[in-house]
VMD Tcl script that draws the C-alpha trace (Angstrom):
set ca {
  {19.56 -4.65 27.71}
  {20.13 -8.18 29.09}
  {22.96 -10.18 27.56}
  {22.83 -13.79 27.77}
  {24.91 -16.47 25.91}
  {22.67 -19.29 24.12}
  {22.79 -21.91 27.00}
  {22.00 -19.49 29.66}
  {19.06 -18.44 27.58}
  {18.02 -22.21 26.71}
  {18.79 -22.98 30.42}
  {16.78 -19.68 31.65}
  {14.50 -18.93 28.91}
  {11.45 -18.03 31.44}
  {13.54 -15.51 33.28}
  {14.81 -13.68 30.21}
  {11.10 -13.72 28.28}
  {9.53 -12.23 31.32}
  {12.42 -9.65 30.92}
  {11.53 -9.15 27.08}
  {7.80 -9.28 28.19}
  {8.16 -6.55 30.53}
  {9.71 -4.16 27.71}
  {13.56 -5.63 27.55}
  {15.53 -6.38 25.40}
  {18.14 -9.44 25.44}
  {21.16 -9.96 23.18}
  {22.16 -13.62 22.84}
  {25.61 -15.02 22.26}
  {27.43 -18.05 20.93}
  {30.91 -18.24 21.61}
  {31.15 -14.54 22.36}
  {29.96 -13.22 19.16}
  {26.25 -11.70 19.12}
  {24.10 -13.48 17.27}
  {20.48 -12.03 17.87}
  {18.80 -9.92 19.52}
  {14.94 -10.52 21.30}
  {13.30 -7.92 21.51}
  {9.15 -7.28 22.18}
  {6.48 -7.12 19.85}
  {4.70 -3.66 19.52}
  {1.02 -4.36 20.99}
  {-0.13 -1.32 19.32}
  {-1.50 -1.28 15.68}
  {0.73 1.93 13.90}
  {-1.35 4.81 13.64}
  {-1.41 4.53 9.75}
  {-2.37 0.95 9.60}
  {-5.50 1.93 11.84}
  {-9.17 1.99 10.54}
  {-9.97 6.04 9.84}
  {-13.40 7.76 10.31}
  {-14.30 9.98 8.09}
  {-14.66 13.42 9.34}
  {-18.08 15.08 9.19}
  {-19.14 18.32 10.67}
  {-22.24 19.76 10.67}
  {-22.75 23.53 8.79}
  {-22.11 24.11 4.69}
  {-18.98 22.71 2.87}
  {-16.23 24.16 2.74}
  {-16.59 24.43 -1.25}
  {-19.93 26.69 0.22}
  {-17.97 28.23 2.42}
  {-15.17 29.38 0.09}
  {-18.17 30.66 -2.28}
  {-19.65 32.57 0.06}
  {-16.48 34.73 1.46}
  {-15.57 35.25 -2.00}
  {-19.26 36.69 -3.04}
  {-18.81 38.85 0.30}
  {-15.17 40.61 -0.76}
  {-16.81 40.99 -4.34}
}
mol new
graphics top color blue
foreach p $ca { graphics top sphere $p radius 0.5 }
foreach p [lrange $ca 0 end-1] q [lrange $ca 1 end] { graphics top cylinder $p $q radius 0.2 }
display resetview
């Protein structure tokens, strides 16, 4: 983590967002109290906000396939 007070970050800002591009983080300060903290955005969607295909598989259902093993053990 990078720690920068606000006018190095103002004066420097390219440096310390190639820094939080690359994966950093920076904490900023103003007048030696933290104030914020920059941190990168997630490129990745969350797997449960994805789009989800259905699962299909080729054969009976299971539904079928529960009826049948219990006509078997009868």
């Amino acid at each position: 983590m990078l720690n920068a007070t606000f006018t190095e970050l103002r004066n420097n800002a390219k440096n310390y967002f190639d820094a939080i591009e690359g994966g950093g983080t920076v904490r900023v300060f103003r007048h030696g109290k933290p104030i914020a903290e920059i941190v990168p955005i997630r490129s990745e969607t969350l797997s449960w906000k994805r789009a989800a295909h259905p699962l299909t598989m080729k054969g009976l259902s299971l539904s079928q396939e529960i009826l049948n093993d219990r006509n078997q053990s009868a």
